[in-house]
LOLUM-846683 format. One record per residue: residue number from 1; residue in one letter; z, x, y negated of N, C-alpha, C in turn. Coordinates in pm, whole numbers, padded with zeros to 5 digits. Atoms other than C-alpha are relative to their C-alpha. Example, Ala and Ser with C-alpha at 12.3 -4.5 7.8 and 13.67 -1.06 7.14 Angstrom:
<sites>
+-----+------+--------+--------+--------+--------+--------+--------+--------+--------+--------+
: seq : type :    n_w :    n_u :    n_v :   ca_w :   ca_u :   ca_v :    c_w :    c_u :    c_v :
+-----+------+--------+--------+--------+--------+--------+--------+--------+--------+--------+
:   1 :    A :  00000 :  00089 :  00119 :  00780 :  01230 :  00450 :  00000 :  00090 : -00120 :
:   2 :    S : -00006 : -00082 :  00119 :  00714 :  01367 :  00106 :  00073 : -00077 : -00109 :
+-----+------+--------+--------+--------+--------+--------+--------+--------+--------+--------+
</sites>
This chain:
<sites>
+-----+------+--------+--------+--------+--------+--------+--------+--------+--------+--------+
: seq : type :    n_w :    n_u :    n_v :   ca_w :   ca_u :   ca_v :    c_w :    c_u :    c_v :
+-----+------+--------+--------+--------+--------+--------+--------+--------+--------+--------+
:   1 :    X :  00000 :  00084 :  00118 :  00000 :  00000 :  00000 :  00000 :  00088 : -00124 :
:   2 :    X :  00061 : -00104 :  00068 : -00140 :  00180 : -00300 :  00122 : -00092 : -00133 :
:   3 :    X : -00074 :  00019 :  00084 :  00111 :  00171 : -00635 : -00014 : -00159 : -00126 :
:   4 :    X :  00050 :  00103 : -00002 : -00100 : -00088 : -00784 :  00044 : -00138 :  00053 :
:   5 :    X : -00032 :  00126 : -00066 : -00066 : -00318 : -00564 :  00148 : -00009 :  00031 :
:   6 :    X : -00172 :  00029 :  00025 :  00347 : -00290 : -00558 :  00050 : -00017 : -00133 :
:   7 :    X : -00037 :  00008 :  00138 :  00331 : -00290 : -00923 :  00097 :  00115 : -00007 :
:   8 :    X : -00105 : -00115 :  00003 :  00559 :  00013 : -00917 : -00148 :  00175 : -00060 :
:   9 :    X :  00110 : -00105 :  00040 :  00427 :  00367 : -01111 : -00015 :  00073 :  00073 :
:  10 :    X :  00059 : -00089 : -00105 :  00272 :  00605 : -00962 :  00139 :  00140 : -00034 :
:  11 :    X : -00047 : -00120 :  00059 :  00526 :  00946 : -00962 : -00112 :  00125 : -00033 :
:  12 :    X :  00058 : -00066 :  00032 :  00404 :  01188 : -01170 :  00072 :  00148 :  00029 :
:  13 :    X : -00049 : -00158 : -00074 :  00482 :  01578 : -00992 : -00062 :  00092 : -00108 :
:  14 :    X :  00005 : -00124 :  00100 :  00498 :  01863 : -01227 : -00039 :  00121 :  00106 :
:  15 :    X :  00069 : -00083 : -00074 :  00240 :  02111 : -01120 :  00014 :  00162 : -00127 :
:  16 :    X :  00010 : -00099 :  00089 :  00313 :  02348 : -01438 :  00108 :  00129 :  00052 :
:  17 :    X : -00041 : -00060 : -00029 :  00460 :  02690 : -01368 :  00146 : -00010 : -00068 :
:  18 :    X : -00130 :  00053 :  00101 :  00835 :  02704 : -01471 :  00106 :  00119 :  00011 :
:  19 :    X : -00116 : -00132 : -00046 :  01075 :  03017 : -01513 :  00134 : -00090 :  00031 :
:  20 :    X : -00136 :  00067 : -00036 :  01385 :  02953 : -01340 :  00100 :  00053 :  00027 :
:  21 :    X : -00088 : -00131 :  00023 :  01578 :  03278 : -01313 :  00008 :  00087 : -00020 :
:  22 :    X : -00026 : -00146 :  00021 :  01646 :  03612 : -01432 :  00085 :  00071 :  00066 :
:  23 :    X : -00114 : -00102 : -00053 :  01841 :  03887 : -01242 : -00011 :  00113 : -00114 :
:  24 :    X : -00046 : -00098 :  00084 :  02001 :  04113 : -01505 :  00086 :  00132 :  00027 :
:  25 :    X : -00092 : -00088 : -00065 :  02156 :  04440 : -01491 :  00101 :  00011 : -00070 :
:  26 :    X : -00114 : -00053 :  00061 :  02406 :  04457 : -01753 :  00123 : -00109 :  00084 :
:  27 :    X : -00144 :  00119 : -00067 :  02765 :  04323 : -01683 :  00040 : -00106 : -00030 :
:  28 :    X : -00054 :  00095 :  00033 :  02930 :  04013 : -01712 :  00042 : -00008 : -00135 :
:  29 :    X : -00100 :  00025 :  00107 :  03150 :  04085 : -01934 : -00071 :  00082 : -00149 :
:  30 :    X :  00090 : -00016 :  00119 :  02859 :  04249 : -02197 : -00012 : -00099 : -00031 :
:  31 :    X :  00020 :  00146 :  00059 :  02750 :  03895 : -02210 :  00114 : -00089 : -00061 :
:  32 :    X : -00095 :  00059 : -00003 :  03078 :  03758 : -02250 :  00037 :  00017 : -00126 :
:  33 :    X : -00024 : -00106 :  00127 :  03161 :  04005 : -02554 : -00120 : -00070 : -00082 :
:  34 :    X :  00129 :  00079 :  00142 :  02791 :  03834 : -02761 :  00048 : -00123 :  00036 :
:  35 :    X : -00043 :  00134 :  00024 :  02981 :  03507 : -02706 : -00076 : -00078 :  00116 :
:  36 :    X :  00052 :  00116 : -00091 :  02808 :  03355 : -02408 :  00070 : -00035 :  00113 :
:  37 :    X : -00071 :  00019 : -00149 :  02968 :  03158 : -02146 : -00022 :  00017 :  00133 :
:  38 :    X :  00039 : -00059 : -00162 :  02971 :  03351 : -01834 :  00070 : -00070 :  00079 :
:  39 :    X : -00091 :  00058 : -00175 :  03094 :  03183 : -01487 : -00013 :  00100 :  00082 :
:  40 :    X :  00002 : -00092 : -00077 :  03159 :  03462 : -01245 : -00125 :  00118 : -00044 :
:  41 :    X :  00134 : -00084 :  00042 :  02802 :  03659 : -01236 : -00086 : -00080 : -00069 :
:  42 :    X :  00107 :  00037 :  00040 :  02585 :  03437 : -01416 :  00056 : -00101 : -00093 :
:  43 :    X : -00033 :  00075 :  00096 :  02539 :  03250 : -01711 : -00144 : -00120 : -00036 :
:  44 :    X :  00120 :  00054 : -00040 :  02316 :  02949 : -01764 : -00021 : -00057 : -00185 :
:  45 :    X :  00009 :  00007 :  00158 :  02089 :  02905 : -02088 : -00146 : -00043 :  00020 :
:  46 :    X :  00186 :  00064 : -00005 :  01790 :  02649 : -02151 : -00053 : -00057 :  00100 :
:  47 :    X : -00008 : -00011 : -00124 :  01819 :  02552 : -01796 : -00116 :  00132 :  00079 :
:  48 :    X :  00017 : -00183 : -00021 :  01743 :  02925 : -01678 :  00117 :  00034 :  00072 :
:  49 :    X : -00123 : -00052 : -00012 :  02009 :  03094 : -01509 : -00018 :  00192 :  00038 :
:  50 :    X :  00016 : -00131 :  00087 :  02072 :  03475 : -01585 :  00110 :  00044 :  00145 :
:  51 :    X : -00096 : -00047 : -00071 :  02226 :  03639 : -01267 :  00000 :  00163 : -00068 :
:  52 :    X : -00037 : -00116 :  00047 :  02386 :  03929 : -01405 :  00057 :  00142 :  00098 :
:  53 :    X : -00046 : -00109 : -00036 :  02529 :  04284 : -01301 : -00115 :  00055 :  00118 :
:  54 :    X :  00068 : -00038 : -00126 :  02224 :  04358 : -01084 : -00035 :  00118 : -00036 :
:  55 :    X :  00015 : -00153 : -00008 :  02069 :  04706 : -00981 : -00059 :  00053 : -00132 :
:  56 :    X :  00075 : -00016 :  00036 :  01883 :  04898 : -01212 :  00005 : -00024 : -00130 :
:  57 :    X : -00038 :  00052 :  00090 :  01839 :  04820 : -01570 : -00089 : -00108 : -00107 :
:  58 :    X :  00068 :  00053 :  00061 :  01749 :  04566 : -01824 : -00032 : -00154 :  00099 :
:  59 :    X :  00022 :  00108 : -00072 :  01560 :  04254 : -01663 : -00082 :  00046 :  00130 :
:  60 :    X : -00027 : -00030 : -00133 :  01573 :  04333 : -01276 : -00180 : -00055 :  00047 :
:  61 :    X :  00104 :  00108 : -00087 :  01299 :  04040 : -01153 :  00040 : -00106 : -00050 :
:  62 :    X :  00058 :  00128 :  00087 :  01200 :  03725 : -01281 : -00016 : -00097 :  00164 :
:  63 :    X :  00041 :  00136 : -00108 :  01203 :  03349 : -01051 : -00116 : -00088 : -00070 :
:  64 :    X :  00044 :  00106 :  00023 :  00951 :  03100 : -01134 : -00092 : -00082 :  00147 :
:  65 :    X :  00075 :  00116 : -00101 :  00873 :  02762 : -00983 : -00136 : -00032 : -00002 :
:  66 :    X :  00134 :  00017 :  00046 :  00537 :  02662 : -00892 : -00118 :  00054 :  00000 :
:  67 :    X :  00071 : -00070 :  00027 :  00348 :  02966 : -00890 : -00078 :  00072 :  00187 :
:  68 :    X :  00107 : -00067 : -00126 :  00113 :  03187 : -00629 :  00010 :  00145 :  00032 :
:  69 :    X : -00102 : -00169 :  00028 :  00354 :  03470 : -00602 :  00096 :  00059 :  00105 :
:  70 :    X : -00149 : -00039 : -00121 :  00552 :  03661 : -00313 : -00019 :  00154 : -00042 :
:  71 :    X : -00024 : -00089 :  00043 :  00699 :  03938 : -00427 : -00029 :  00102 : -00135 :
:  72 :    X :  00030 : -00045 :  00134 :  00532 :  04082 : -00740 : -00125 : -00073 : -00048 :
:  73 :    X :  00103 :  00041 :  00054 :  00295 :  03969 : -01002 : -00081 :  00156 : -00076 :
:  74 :    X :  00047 : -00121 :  00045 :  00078 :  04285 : -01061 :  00097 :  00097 : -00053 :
:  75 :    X : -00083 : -00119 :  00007 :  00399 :  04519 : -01013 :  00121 : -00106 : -00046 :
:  76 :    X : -00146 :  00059 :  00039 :  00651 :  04241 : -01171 :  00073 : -00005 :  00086 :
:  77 :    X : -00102 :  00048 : -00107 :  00937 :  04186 : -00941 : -00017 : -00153 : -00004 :
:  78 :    X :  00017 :  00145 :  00026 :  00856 :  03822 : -00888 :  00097 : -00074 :  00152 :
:  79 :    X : -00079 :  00050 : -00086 :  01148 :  03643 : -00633 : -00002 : -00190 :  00010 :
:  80 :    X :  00043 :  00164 : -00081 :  01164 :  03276 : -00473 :  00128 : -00040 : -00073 :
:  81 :    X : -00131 :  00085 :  00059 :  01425 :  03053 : -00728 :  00105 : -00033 :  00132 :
:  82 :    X : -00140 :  00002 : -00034 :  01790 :  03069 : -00567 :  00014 : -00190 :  00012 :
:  83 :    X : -00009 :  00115 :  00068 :  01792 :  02733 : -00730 : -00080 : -00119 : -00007 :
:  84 :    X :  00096 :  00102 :  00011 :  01607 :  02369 : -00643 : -00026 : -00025 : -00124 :
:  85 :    X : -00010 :  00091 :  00089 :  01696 :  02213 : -00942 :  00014 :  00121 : -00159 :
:  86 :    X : -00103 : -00112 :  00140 :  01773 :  02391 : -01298 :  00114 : -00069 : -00039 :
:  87 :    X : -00126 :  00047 :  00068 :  02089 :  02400 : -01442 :  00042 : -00083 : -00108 :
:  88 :    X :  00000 :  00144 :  00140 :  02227 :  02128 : -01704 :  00002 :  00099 : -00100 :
:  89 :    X : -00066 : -00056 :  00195 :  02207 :  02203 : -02117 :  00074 :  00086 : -00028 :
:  90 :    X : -00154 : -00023 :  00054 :  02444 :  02371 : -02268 : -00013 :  00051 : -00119 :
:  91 :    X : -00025 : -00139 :  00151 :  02549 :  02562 : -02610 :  00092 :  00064 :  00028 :
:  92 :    X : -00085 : -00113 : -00047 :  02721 :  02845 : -02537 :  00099 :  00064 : -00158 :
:  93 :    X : -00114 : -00025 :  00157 :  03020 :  02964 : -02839 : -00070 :  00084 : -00075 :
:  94 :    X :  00042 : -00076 :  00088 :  02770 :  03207 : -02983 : -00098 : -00068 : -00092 :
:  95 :    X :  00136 :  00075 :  00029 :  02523 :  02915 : -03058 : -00099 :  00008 :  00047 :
:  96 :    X :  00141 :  00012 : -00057 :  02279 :  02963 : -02813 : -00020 : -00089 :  00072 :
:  97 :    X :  00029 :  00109 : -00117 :  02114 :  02697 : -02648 : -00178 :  00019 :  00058 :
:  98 :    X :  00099 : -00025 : -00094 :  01822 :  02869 : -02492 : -00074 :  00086 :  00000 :
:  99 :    X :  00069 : -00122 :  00019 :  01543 :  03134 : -02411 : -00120 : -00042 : -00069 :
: 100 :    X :  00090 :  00075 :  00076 :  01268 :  03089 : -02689 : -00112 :  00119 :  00088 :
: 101 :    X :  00099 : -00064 : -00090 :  01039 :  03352 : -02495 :  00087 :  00125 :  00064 :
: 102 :    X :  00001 : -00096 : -00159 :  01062 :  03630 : -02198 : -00128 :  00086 : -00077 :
: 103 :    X :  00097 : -00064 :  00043 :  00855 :  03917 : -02347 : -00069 :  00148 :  00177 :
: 104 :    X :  00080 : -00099 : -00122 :  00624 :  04140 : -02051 : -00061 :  00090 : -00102 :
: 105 :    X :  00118 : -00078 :  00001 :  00462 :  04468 : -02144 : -00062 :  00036 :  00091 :
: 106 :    X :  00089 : -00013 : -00073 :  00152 :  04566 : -02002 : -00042 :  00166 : -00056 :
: 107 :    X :  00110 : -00100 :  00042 : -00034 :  04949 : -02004 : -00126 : -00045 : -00004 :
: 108 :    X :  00124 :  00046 : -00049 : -00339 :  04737 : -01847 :  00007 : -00176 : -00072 :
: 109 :    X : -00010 :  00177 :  00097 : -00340 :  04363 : -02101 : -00098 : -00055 :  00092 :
: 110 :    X :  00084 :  00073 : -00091 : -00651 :  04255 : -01849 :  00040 : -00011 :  00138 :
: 111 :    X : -00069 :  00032 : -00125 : -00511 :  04342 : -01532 :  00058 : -00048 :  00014 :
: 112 :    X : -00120 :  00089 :  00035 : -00185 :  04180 : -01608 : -00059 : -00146 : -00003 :
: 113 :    X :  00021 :  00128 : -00008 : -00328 :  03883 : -01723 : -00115 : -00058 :  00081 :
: 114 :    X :  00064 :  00014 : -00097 : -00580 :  03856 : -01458 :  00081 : -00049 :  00141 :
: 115 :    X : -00094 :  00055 : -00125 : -00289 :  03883 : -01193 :  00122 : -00150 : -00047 :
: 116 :    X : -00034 :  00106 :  00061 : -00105 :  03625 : -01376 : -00059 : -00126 :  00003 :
: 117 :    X :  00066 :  00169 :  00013 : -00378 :  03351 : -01375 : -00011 : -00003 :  00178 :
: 118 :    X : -00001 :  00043 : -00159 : -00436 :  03420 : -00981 :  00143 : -00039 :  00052 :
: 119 :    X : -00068 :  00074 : -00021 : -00094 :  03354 : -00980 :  00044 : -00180 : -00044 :
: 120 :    X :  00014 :  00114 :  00055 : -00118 :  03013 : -01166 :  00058 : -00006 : -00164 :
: 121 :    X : -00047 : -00006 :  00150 : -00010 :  03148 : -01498 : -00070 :  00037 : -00096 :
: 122 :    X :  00088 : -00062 :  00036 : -00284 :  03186 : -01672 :  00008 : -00007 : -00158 :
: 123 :    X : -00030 :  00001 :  00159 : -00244 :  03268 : -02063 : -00074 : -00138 : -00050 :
: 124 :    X :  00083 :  00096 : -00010 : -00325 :  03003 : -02240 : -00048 :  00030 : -00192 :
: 125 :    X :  00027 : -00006 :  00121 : -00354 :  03186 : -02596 :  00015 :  00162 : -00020 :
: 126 :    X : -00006 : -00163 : -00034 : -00457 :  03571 : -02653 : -00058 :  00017 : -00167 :
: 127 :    X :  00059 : -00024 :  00175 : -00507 :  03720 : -03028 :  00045 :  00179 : -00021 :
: 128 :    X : -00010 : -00140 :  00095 : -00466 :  04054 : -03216 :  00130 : -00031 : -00089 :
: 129 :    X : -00101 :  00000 :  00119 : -00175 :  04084 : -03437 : -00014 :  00161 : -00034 :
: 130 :    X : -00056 : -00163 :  00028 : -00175 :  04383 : -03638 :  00175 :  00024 : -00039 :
: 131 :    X : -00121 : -00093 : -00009 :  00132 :  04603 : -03640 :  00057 :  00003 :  00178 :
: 132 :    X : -00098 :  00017 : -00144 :  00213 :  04459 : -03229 : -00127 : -00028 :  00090 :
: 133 :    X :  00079 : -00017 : -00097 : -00160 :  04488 : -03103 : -00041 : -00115 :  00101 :
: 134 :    X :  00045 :  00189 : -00066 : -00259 :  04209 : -02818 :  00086 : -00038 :  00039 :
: 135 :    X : -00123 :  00112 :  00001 : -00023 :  03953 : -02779 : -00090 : -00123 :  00145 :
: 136 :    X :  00040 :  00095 : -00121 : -00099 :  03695 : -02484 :  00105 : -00078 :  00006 :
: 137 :    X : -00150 :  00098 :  00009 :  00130 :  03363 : -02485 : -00086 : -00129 :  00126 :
: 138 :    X : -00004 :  00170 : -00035 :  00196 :  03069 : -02253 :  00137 : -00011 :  00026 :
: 139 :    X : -00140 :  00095 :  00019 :  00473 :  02823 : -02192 :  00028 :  00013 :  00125 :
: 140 :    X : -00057 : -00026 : -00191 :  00676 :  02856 : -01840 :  00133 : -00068 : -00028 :
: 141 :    X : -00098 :  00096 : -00014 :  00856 :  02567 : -01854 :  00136 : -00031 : -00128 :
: 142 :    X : -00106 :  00016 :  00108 :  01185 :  02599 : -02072 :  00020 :  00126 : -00099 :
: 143 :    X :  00059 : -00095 :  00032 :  01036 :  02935 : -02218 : -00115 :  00009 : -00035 :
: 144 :    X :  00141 : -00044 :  00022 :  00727 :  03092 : -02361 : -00012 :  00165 :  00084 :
: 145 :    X :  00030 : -00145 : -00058 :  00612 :  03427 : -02165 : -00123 :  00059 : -00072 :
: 146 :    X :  00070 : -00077 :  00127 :  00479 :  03681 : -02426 : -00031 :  00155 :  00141 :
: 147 :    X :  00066 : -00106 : -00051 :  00256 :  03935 : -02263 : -00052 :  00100 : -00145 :
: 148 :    X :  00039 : -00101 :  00142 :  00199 :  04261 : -02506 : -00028 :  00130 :  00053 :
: 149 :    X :  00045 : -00090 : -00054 : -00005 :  04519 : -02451 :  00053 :  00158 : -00061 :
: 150 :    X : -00093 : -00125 :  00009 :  00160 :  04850 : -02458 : -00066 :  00149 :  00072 :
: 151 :    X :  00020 : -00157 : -00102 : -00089 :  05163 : -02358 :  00045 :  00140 : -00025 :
: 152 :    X : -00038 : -00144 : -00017 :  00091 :  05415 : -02447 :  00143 :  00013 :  00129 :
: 153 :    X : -00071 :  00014 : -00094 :  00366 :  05313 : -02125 :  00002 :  00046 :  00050 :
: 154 :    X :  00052 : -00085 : -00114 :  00393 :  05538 : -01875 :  00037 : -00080 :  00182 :
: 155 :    X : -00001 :  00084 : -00073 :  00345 :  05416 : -01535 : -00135 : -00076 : -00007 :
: 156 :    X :  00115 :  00099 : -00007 :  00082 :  05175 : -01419 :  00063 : -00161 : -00014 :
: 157 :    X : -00050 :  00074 : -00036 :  00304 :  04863 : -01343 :  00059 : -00072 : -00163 :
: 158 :    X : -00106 :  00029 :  00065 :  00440 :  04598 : -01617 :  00110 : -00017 :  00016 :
: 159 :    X : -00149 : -00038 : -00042 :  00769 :  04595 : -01683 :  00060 : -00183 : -00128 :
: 160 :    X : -00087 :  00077 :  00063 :  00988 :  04268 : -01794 :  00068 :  00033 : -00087 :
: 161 :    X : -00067 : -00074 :  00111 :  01110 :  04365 : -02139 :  00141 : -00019 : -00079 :
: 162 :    X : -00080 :  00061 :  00101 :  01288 :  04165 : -02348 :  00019 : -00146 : -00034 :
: 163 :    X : -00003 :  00104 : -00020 :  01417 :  03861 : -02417 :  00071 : -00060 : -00138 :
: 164 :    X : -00004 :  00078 :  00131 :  01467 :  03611 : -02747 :  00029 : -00122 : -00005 :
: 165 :    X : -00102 :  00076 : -00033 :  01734 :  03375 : -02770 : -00025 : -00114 : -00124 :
: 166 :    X : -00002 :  00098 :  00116 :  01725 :  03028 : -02953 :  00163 : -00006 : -00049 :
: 167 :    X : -00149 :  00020 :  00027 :  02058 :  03000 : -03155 :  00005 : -00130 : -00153 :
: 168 :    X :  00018 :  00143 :  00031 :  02186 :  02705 : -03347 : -00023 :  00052 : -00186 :
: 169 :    X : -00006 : -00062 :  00149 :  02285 :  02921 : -03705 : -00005 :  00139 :  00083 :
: 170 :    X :  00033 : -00154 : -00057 :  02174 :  03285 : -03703 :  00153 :  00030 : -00108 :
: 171 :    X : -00100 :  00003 :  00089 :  02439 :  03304 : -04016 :  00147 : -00009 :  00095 :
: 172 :    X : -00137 :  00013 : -00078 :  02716 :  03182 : -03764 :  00045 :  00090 :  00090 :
: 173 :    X :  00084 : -00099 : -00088 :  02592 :  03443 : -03526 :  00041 :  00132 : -00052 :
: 174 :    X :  00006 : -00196 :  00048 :  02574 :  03786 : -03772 :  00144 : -00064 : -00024 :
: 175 :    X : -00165 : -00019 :  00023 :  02982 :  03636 : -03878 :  00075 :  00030 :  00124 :
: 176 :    X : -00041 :  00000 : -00163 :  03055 :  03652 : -03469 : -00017 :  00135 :  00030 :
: 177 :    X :  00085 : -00095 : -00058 :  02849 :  03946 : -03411 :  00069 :  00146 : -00095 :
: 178 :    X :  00028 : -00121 :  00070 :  02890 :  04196 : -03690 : -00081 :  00100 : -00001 :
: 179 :    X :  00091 : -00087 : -00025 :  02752 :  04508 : -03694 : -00100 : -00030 :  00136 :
: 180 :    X :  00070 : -00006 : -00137 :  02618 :  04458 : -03344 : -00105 : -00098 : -00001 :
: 181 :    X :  00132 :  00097 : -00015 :  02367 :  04204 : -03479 : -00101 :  00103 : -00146 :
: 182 :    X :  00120 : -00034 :  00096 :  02056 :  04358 : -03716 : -00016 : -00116 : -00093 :
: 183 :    X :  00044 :  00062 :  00128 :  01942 :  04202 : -04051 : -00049 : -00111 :  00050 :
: 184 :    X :  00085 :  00118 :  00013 :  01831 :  03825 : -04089 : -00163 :  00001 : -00055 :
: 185 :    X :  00106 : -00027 :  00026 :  01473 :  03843 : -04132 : -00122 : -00130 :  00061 :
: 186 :    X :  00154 :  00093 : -00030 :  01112 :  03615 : -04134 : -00031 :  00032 :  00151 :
: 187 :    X :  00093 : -00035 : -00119 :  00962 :  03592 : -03792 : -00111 : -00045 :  00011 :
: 188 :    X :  00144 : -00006 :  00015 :  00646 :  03602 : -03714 : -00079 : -00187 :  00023 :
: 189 :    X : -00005 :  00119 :  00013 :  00664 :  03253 : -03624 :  00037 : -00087 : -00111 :
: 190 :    X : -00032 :  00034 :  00133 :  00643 :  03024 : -03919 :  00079 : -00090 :  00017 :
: 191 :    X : -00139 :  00099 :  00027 :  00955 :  02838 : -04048 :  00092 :  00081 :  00067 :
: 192 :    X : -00160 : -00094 : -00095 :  01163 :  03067 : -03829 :  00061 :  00140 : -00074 :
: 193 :    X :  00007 : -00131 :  00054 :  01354 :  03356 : -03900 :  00111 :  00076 :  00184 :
: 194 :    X : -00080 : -00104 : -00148 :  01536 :  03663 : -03618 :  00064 :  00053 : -00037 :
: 195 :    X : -00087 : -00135 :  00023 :  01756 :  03907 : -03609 :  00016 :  00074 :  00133 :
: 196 :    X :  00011 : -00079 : -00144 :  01772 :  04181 : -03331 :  00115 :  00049 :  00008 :
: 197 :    X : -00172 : -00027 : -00077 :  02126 :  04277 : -03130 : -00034 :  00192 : -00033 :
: 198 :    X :  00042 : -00153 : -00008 :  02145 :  04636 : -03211 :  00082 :  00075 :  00107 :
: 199 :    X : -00005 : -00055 : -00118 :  02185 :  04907 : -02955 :  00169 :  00041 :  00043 :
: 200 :    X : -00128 : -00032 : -00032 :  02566 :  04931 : -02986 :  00075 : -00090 :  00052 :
: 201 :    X : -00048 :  00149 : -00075 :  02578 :  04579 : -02836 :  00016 :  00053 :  00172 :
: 202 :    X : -00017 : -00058 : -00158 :  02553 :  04809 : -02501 : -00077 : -00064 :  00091 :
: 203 :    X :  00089 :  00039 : -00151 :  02303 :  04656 : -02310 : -00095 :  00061 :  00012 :
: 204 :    X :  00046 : -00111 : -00059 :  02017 :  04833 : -02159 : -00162 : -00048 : -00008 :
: 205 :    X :  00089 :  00069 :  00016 :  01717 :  04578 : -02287 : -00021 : -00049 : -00158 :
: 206 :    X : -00003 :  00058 :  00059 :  01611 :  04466 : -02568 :  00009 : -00162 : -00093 :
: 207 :    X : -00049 :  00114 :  00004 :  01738 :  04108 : -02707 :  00012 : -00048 : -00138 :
: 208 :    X : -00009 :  00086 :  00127 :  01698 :  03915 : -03022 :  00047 : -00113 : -00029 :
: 209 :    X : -00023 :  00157 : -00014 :  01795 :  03570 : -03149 : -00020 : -00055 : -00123 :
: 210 :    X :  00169 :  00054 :  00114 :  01549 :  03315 : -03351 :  00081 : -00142 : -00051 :
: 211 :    X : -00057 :  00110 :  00021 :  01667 :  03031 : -03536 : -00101 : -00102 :  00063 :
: 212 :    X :  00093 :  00097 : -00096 :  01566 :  02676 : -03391 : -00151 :  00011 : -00088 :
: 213 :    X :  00168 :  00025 :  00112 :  01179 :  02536 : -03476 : -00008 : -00079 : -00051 :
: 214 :    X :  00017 :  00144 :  00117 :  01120 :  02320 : -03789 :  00009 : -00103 :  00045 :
: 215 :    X : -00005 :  00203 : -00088 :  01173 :  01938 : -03745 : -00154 : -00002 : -00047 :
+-----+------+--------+--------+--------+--------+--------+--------+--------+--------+--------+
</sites>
């Protein structure tokens, strides 16, 4: 009996790719210290969840749902979500309530995004910016994934870089933060502005945080 004919809708299945976890290497209690609410190893932001203290440094390996991926995406660490479901909402005491993008560099910007679309992620917007070179963007669910081409890298393999935090006041943020947060500043995104965690925040990645986006 076809939906139609029960009068009932049809379900509509989400076929779009969707990040759904990060393994991190810094510690708990780094995160804990920039104000975010940690539960044991992990902390959950944007429905994302951020397993922390893992090997290695910076952002470990990346989960997403959805995709055409076992084991790496052209060198990424790419792993099978822990997690059916994502985690609920939240705002965390520093004001964050989520990841506004997941930044990838690339030595190779075609290869990368070549292995990326055979995985089902295929950019869906590629440009020039001067001063930051090619830029490659799409949306992965409760995130944007910023691909940036980087040939002076050494290595062949991209590497998961960095990551850029929505927060509610950046102002509420540098009074929390102090020194350990960088200058309020325009971002490249219009209506927005950033500020970058500086390196005495002790973590081992780079990490920013963007005010929300215009009504």
């Amino acid at each position: 009996m076809s939906a139609a004919e029960t009068n009932l809708p049809e379900l509509i299945v989400a076929r779009e790719p969707e990040l759904a976890e990060l393994r991190i290497a810094d510690a708990p209690e780094r995160w804990s210290a920039l104000g975010f609410d940690v539960d044991g190893g992990s902390l959950d932001i944007g429905m994302v969840r951020m397993w922390l203290g893992a090997e290695g440094e910076g952002i470990s390996s990346w989960s997403l749902r959805r995709v055409n991926a076992t084991g790496s995406i052209d060198g990424l660490p790419t792993t099978a979500p822990r997690m059916v479901v994502p985690p609920p909402f939240r705002t965390h005491p520093n004001g964050a309530t989520g990841i506004d993008h997941v930044v990838v560099v690339t030595p190779d910007f075609d290869r990368t995004s070549a292995a990326l679309a055979k995985a089902g992620v295929d950019l869906r917007r590629d440009q020039f910016t001067e001063g930051r070179g090619r830029l490659g963007f799409r949306r992965i669910g409760p995130a944007i994934l910023e691909l940036a081409h980087r040939p002076e890298m050494e290595g062949d393999d991209p590497k998961l870089w960095g990551l850029t935090f929505v927060v509610i006041s950046l102002e509420v943020l540098a009074e929390r933060l102090g020194d350990l947060l960088g200058p309020i500043g325009p971002a490249i995104q219009s209506g927005r502005r950033v500020a970058t965690l500086n390196r005495e925040a002790g973590l081992s990645m780079p990490v920013a945080f963007m005010s929300p986006e215009p009504p």
